[in-house]
mmCIF file as Biopython writes it, N, C-alpha, C and O atoms, coordinates in Angstrom:
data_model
#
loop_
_atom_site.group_PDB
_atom_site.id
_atom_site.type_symbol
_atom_site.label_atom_id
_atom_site.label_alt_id
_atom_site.label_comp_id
_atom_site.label_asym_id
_atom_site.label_entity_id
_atom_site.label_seq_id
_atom_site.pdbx_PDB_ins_code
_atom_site.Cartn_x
_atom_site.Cartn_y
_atom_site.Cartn_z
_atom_site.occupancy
_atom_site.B_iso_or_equiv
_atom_site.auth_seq_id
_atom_site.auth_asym_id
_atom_site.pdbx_PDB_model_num
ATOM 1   N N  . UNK A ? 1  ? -30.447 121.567 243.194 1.0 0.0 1  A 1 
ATOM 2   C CA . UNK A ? 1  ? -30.254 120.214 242.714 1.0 0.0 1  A 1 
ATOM 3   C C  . UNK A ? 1  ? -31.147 119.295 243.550 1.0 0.0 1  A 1 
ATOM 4   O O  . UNK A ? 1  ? -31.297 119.497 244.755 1.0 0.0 1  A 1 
ATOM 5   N N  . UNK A ? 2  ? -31.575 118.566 243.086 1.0 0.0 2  A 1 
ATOM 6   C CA . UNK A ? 2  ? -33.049 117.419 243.863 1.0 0.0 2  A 1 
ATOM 7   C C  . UNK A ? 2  ? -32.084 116.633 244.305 1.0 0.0 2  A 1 
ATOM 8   O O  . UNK A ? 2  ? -30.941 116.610 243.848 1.0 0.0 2  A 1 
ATOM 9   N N  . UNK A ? 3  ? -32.589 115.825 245.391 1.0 0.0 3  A 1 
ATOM 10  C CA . UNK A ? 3  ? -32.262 115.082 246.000 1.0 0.0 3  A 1 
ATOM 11  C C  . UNK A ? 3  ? -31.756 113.540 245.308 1.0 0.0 3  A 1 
ATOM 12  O O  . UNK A ? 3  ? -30.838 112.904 245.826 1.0 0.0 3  A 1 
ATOM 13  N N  . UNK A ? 4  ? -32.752 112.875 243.638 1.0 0.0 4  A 1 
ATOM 14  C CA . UNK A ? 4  ? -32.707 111.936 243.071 1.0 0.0 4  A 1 
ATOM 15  C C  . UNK A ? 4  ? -31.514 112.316 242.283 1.0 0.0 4  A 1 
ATOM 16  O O  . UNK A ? 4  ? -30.687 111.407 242.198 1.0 0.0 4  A 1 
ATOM 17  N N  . UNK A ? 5  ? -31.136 113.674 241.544 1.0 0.0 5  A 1 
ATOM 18  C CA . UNK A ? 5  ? -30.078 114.114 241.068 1.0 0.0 5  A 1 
ATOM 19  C C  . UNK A ? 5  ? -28.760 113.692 241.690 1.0 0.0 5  A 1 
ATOM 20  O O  . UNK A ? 5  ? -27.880 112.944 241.264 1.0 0.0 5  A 1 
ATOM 21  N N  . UNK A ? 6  ? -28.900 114.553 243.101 1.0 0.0 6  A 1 
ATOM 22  C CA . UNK A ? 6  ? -27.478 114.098 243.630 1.0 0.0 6  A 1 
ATOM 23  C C  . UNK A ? 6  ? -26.627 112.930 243.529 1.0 0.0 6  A 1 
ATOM 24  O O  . UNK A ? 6  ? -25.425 112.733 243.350 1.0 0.0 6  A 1 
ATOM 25  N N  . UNK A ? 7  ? -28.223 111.839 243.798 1.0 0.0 7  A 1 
ATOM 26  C CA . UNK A ? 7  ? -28.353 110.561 244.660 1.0 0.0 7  A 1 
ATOM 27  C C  . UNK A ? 7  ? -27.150 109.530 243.207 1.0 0.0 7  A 1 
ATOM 28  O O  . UNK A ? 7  ? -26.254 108.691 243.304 1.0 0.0 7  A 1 
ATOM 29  N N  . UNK A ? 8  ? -27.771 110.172 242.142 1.0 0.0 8  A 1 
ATOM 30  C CA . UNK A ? 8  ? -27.657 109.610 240.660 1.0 0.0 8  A 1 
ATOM 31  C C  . UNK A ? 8  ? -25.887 109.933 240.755 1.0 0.0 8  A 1 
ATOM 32  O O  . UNK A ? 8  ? -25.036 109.049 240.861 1.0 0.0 8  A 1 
ATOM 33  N N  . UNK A ? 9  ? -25.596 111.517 240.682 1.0 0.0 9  A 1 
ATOM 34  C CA . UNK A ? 9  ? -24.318 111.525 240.747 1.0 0.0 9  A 1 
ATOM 35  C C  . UNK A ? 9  ? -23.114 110.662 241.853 1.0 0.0 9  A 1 
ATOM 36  O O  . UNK A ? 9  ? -22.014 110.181 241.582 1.0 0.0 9  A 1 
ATOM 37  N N  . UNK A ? 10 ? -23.660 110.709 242.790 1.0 0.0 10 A 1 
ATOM 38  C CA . UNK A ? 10 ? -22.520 109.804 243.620 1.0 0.0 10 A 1 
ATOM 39  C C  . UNK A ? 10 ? -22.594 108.628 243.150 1.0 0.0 10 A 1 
ATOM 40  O O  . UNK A ? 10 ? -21.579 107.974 243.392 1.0 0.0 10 A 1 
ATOM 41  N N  . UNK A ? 11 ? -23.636 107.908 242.389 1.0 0.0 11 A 1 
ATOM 42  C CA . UNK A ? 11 ? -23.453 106.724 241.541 1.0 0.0 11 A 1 
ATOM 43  C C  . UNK A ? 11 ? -22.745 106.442 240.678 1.0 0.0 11 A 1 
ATOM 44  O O  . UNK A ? 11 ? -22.100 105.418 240.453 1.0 0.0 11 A 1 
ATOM 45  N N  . UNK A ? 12 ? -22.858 107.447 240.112 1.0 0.0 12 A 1 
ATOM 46  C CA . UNK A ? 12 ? -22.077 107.666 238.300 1.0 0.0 12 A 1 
ATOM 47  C C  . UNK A ? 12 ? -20.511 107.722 239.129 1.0 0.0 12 A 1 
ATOM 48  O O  . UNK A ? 12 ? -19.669 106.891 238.791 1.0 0.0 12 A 1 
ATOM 49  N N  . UNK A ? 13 ? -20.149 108.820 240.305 1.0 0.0 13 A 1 
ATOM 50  C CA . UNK A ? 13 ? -19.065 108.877 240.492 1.0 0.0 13 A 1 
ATOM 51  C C  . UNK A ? 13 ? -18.112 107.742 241.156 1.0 0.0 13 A 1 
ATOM 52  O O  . UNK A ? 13 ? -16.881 107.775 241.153 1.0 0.0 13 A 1 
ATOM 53  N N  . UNK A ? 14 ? -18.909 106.753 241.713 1.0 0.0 14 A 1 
ATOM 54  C CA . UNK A ? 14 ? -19.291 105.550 241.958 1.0 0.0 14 A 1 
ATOM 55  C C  . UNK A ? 14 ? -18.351 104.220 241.173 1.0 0.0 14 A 1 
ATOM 56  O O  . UNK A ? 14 ? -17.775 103.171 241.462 1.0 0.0 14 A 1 
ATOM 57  N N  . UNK A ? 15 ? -18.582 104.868 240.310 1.0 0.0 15 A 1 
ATOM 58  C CA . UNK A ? 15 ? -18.719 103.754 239.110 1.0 0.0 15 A 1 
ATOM 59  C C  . UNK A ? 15 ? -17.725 104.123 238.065 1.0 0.0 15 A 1 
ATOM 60  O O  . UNK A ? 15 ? -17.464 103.342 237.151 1.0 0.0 15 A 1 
ATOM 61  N N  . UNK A ? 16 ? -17.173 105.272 238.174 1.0 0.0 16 A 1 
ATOM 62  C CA . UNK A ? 16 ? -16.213 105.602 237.428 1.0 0.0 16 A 1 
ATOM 63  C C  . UNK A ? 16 ? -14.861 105.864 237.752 1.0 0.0 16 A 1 
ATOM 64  O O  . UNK A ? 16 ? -14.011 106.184 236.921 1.0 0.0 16 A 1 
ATOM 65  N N  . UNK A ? 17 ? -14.646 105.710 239.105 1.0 0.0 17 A 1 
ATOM 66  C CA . UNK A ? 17 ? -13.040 105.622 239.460 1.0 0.0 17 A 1 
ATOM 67  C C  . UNK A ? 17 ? -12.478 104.254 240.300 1.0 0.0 17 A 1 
ATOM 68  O O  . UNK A ? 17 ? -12.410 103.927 241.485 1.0 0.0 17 A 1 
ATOM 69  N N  . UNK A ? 18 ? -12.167 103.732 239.176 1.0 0.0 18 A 1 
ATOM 70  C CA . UNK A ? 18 ? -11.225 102.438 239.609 1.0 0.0 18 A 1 
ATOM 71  C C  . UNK A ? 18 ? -10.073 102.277 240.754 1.0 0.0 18 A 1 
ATOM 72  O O  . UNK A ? 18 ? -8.969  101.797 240.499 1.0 0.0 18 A 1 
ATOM 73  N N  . UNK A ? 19 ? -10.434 102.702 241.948 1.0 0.0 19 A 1 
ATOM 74  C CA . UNK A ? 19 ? -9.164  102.704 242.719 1.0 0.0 19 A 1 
ATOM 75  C C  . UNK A ? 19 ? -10.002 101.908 244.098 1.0 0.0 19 A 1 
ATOM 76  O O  . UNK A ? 19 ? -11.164 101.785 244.487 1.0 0.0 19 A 1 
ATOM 77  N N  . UNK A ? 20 ? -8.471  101.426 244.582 1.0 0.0 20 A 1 
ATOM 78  C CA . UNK A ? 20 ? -8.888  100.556 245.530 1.0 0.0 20 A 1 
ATOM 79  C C  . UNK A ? 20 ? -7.628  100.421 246.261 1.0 0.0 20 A 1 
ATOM 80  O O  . UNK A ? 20 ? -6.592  100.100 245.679 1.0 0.0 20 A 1 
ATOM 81  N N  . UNK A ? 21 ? -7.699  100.733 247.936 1.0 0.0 21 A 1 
ATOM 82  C CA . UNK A ? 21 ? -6.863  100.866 249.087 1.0 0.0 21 A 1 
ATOM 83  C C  . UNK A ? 21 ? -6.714  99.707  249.662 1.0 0.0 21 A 1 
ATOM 84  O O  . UNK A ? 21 ? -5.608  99.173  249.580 1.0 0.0 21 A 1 
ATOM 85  N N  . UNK A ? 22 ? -7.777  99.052  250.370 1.0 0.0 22 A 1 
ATOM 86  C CA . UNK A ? 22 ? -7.805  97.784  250.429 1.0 0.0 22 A 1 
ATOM 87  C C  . UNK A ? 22 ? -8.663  96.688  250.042 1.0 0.0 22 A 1 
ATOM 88  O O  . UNK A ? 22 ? -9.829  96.975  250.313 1.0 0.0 22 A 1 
ATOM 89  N N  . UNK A ? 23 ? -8.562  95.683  249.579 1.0 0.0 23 A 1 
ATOM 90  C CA . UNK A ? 23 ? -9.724  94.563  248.800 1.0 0.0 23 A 1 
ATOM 91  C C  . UNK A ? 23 ? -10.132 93.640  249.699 1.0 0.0 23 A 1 
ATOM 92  O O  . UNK A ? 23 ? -9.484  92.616  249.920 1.0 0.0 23 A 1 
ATOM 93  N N  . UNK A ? 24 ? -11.146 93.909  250.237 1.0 0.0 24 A 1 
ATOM 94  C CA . UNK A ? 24 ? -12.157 92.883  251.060 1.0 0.0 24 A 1 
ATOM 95  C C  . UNK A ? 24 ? -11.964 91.531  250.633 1.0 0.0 24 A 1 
ATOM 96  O O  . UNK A ? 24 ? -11.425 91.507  249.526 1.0 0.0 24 A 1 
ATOM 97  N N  . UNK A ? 25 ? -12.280 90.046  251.247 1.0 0.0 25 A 1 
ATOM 98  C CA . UNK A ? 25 ? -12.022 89.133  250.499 1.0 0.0 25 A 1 
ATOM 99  C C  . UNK A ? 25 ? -13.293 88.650  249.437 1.0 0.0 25 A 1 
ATOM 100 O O  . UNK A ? 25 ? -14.376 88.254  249.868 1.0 0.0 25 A 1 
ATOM 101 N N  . UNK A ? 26 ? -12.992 88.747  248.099 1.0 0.0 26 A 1 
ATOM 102 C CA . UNK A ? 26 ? -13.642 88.176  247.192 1.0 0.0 26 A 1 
ATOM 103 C C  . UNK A ? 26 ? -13.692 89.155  246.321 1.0 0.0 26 A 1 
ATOM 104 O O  . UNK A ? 26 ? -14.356 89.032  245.292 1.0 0.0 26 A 1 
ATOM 105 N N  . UNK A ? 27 ? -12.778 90.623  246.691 1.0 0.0 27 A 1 
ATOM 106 C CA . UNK A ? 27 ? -12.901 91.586  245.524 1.0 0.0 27 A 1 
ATOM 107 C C  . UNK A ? 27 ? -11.626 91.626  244.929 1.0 0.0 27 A 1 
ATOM 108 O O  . UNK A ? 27 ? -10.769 90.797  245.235 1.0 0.0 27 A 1 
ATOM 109 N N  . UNK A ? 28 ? -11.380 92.716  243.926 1.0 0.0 28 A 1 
ATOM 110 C CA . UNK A ? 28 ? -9.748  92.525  243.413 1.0 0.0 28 A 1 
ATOM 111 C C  . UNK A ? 28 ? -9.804  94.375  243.101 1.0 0.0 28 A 1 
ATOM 112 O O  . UNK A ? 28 ? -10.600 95.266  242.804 1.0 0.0 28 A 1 
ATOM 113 N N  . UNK A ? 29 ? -8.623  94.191  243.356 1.0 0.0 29 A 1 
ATOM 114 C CA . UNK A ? 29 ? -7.820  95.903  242.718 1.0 0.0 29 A 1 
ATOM 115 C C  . UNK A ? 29 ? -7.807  95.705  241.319 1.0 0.0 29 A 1 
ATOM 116 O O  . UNK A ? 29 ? -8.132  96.617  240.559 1.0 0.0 29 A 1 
ATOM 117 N N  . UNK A ? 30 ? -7.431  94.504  240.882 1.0 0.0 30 A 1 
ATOM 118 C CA . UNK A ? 30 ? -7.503  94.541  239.133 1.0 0.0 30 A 1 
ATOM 119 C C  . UNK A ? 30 ? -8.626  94.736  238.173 1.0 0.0 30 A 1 
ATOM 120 O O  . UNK A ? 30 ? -9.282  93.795  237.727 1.0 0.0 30 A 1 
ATOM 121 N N  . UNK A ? 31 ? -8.802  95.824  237.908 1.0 0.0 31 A 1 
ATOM 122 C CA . UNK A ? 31 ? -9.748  96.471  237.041 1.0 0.0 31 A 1 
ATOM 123 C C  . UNK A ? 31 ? -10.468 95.555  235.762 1.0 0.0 31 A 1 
ATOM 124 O O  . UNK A ? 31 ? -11.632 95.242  235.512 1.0 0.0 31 A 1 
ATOM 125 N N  . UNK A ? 32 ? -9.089  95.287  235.066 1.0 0.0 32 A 1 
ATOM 126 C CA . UNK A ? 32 ? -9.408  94.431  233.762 1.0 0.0 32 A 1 
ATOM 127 C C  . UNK A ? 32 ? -9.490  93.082  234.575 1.0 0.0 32 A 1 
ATOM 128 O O  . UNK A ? 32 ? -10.469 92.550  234.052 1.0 0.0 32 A 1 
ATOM 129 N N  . UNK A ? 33 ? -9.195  92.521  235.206 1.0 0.0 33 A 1 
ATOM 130 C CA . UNK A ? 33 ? -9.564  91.119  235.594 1.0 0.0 33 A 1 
ATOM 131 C C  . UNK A ? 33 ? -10.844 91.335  236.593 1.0 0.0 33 A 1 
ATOM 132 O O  . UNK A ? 33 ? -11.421 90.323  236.989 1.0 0.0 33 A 1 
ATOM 133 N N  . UNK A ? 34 ? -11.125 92.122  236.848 1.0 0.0 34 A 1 
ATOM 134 C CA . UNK A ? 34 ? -12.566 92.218  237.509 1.0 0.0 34 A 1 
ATOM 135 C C  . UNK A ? 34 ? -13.585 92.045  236.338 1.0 0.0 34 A 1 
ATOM 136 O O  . UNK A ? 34 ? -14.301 91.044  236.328 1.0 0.0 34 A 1 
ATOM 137 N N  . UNK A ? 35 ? -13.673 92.926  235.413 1.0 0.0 35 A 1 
ATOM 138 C CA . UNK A ? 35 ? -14.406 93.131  234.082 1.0 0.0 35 A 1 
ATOM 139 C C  . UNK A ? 35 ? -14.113 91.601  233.586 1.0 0.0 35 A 1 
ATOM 140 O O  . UNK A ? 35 ? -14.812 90.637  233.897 1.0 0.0 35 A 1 
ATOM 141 N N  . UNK A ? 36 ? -13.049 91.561  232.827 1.0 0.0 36 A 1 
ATOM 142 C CA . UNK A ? 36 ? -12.902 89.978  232.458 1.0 0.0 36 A 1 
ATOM 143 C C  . UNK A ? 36 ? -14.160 88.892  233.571 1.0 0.0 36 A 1 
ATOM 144 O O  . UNK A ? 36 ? -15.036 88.316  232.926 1.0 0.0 36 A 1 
ATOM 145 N N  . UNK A ? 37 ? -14.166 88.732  234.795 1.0 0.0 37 A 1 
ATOM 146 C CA . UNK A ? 37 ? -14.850 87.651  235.620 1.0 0.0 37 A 1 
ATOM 147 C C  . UNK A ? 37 ? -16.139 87.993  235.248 1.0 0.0 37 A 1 
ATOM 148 O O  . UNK A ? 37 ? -16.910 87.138  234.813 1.0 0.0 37 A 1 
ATOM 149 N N  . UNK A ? 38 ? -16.516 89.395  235.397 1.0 0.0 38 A 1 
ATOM 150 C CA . UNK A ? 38 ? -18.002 89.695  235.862 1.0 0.0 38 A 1 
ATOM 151 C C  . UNK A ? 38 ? -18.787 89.482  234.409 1.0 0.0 38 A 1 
ATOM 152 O O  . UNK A ? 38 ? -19.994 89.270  234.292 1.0 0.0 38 A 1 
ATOM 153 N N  . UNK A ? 39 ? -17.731 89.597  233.237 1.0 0.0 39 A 1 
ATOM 154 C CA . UNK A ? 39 ? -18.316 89.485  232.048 1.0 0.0 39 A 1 
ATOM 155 C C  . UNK A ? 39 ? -18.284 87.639  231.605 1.0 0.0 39 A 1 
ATOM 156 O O  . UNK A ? 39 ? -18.925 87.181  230.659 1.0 0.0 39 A 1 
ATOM 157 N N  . UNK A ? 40 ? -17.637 87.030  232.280 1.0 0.0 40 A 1 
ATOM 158 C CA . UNK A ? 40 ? -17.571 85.446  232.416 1.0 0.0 40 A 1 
ATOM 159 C C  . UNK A ? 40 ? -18.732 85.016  232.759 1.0 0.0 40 A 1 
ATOM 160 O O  . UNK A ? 40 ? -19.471 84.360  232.024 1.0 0.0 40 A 1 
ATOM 161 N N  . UNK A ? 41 ? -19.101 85.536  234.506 1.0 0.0 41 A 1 
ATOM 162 C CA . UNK A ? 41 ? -19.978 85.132  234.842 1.0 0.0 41 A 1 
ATOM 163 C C  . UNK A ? 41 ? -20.872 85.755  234.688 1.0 0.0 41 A 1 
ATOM 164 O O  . UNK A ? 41 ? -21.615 85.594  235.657 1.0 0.0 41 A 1 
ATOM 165 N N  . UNK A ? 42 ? -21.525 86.834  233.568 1.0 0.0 42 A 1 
ATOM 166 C CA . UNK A ? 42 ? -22.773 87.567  233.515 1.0 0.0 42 A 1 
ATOM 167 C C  . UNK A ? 42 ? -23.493 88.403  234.721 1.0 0.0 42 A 1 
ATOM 168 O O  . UNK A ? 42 ? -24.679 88.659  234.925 1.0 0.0 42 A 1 
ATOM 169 N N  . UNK A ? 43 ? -22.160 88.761  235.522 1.0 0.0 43 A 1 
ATOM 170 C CA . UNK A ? 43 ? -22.242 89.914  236.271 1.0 0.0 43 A 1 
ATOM 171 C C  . UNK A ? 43 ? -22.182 91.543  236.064 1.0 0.0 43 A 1 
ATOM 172 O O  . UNK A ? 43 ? -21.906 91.985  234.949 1.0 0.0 43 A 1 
ATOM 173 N N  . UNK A ? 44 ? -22.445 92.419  237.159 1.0 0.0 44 A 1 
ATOM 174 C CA . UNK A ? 44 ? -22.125 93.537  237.263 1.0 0.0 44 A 1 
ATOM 175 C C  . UNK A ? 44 ? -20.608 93.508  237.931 1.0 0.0 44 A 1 
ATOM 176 O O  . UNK A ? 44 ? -20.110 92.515  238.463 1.0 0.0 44 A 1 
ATOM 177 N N  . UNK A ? 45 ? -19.812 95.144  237.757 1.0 0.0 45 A 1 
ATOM 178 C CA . UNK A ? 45 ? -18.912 95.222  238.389 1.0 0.0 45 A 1 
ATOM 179 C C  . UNK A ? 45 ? -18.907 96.778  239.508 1.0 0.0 45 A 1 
ATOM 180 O O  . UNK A ? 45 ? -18.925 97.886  238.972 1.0 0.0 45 A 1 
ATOM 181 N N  . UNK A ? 46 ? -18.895 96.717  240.185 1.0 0.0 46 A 1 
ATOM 182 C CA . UNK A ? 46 ? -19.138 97.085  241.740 1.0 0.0 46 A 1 
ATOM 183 C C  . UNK A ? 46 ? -17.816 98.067  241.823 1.0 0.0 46 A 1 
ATOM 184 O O  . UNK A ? 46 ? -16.839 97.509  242.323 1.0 0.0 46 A 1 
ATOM 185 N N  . UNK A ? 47 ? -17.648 99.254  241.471 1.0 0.0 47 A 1 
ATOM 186 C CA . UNK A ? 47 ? -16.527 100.103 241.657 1.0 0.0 47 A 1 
ATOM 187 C C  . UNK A ? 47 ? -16.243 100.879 242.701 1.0 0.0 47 A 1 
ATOM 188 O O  . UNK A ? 47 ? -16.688 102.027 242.708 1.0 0.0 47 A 1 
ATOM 189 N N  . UNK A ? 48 ? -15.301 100.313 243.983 1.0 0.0 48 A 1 
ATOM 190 C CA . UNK A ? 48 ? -15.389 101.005 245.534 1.0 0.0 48 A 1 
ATOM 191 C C  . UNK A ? 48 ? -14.132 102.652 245.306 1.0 0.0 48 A 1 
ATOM 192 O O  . UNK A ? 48 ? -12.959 102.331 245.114 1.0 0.0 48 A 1 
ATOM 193 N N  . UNK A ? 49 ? -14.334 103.722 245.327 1.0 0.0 49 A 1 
ATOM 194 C CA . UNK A ? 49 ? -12.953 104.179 245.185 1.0 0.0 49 A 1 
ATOM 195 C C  . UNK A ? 49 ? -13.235 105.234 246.574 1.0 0.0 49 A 1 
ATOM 196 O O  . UNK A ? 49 ? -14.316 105.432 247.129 1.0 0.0 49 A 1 
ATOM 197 N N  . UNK A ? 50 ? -11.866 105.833 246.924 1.0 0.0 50 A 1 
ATOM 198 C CA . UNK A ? 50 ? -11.592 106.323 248.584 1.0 0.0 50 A 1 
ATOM 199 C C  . UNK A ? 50 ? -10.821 107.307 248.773 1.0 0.0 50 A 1 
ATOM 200 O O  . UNK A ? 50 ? -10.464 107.875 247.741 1.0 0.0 50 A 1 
ATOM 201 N N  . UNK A ? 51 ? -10.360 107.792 249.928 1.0 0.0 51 A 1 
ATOM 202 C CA . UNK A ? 51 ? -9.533  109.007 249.578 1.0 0.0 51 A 1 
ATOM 203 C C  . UNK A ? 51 ? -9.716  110.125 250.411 1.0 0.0 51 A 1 
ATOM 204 O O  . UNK A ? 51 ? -8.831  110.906 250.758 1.0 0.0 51 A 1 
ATOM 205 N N  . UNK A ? 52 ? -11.229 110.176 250.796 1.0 0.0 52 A 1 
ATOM 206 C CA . UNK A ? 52 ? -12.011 111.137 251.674 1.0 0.0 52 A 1 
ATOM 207 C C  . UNK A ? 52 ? -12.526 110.753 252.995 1.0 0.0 52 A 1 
ATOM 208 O O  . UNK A ? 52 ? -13.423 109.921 253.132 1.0 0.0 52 A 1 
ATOM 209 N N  . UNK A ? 53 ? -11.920 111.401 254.019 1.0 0.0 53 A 1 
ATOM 210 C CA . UNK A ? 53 ? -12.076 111.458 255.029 1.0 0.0 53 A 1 
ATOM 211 C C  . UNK A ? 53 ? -13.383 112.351 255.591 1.0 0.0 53 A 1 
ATOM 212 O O  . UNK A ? 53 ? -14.041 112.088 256.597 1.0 0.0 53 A 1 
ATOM 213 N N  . UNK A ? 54 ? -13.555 113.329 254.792 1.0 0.0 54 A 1 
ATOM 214 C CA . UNK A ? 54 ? -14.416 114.442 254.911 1.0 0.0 54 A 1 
ATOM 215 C C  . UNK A ? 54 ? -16.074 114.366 254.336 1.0 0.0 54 A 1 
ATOM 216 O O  . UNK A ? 54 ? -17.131 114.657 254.896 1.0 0.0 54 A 1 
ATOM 217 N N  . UNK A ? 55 ? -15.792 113.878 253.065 1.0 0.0 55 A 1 
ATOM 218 C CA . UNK A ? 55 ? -16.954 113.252 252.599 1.0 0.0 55 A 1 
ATOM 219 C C  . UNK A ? 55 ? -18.478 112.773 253.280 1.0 0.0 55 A 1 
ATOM 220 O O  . UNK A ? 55 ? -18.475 111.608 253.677 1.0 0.0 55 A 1 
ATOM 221 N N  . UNK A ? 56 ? -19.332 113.271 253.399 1.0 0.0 56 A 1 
ATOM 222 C CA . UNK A ? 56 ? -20.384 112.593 254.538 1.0 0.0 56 A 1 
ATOM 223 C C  . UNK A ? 56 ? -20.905 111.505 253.858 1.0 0.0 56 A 1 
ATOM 224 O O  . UNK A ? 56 ? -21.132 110.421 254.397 1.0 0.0 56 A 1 
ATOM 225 N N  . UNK A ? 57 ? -21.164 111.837 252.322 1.0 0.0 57 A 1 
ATOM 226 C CA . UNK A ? 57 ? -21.851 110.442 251.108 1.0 0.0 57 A 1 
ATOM 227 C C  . UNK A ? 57 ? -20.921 109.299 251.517 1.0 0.0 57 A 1 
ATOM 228 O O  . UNK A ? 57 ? -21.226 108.179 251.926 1.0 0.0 57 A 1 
ATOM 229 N N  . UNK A ? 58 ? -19.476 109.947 251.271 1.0 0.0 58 A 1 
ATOM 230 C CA . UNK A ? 58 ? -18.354 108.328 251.567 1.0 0.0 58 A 1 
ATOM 231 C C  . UNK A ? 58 ? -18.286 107.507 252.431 1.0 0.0 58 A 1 
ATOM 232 O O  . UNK A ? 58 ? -17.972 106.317 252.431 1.0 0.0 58 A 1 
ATOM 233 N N  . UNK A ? 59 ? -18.883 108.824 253.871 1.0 0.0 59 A 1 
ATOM 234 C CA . UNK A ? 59 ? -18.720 107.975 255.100 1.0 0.0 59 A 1 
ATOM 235 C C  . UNK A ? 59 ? -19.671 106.983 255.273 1.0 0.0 59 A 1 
ATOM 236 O O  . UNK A ? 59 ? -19.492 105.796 255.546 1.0 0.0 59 A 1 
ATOM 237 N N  . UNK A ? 60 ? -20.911 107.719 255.048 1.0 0.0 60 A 1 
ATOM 238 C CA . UNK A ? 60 ? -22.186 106.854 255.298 1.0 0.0 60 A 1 
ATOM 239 C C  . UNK A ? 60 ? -22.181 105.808 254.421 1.0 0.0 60 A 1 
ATOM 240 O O  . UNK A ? 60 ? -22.692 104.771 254.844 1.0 0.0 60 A 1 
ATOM 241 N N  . UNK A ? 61 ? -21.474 105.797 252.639 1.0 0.0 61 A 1 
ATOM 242 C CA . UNK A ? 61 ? -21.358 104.546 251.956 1.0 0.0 61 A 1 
ATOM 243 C C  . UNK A ? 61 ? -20.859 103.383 253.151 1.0 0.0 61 A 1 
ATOM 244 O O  . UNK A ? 61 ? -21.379 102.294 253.397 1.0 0.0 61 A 1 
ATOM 245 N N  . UNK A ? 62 ? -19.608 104.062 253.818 1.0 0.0 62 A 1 
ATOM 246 C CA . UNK A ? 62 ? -18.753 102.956 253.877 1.0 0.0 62 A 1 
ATOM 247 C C  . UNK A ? 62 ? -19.126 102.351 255.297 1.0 0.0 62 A 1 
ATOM 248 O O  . UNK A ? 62 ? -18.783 101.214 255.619 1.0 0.0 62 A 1 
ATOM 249 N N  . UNK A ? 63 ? -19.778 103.107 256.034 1.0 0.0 63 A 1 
ATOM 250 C CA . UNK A ? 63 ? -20.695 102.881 257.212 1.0 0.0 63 A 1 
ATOM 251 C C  . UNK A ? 63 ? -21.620 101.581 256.782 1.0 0.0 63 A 1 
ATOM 252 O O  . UNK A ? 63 ? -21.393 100.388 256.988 1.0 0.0 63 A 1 
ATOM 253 N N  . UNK A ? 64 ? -22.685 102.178 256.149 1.0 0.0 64 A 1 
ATOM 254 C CA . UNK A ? 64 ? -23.687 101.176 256.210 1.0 0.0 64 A 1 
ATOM 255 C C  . UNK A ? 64 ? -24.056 100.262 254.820 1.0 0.0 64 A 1 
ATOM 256 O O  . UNK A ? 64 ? -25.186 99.910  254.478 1.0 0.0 64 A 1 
ATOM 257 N N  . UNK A ? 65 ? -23.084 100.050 254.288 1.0 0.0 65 A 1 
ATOM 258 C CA . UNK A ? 65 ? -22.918 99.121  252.509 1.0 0.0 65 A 1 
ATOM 259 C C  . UNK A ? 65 ? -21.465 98.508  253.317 1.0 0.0 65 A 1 
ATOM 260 O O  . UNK A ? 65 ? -21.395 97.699  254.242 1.0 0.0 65 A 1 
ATOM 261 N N  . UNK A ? 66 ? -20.590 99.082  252.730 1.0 0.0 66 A 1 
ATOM 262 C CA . UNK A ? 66 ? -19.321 98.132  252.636 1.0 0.0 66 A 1 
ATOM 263 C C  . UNK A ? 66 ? -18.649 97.561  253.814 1.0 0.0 66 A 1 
ATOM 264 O O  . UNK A ? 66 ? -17.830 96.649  253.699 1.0 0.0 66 A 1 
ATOM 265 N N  . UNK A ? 67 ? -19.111 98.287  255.405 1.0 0.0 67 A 1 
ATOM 266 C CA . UNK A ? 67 ? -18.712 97.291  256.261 1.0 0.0 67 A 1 
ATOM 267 C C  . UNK A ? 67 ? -20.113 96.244  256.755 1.0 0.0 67 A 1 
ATOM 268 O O  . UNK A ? 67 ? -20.033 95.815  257.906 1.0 0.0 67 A 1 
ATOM 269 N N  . UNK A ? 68 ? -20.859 95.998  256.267 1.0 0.0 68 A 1 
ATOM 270 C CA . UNK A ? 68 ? -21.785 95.114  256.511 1.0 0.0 68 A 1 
ATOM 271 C C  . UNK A ? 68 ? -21.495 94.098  255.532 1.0 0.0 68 A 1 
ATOM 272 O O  . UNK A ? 68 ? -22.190 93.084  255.471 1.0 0.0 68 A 1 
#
């Protein structure tokens, strides 16, 4: 599997599970009211989901994206 492959899947996987542990301020756990805003304001919607401790993709997401 190439490297752009992988890169693609942790995106897709990314982006497809709606769950959320804790909400930073300015994000929401609410799925449909996230969609509802982002489609208000002609945004994207940004899907964080968690769970893995083990994960090296998750860690490094959450390393150097979501605590910055």
């Amino acid at each position: 599997m190439t490297r752009k492959m992988f890169t693609s899947l942790i995106l897709a996987a990314l982006l497809a599970f709606p769950v959320a542990a804790e909400t930073p301020q300015g994000w929401t756990d609410n799925f449909q009211s996230a969609l509802a805003k982002a489609q208000a304001e002609g945004k994207h919607v940004l899907v964080d989901f968690t769970g893995s401790n083990w994960c090296g993709w998750c860690i490094r997401l959450d390393k150097e994206v979501f605590s910055t």
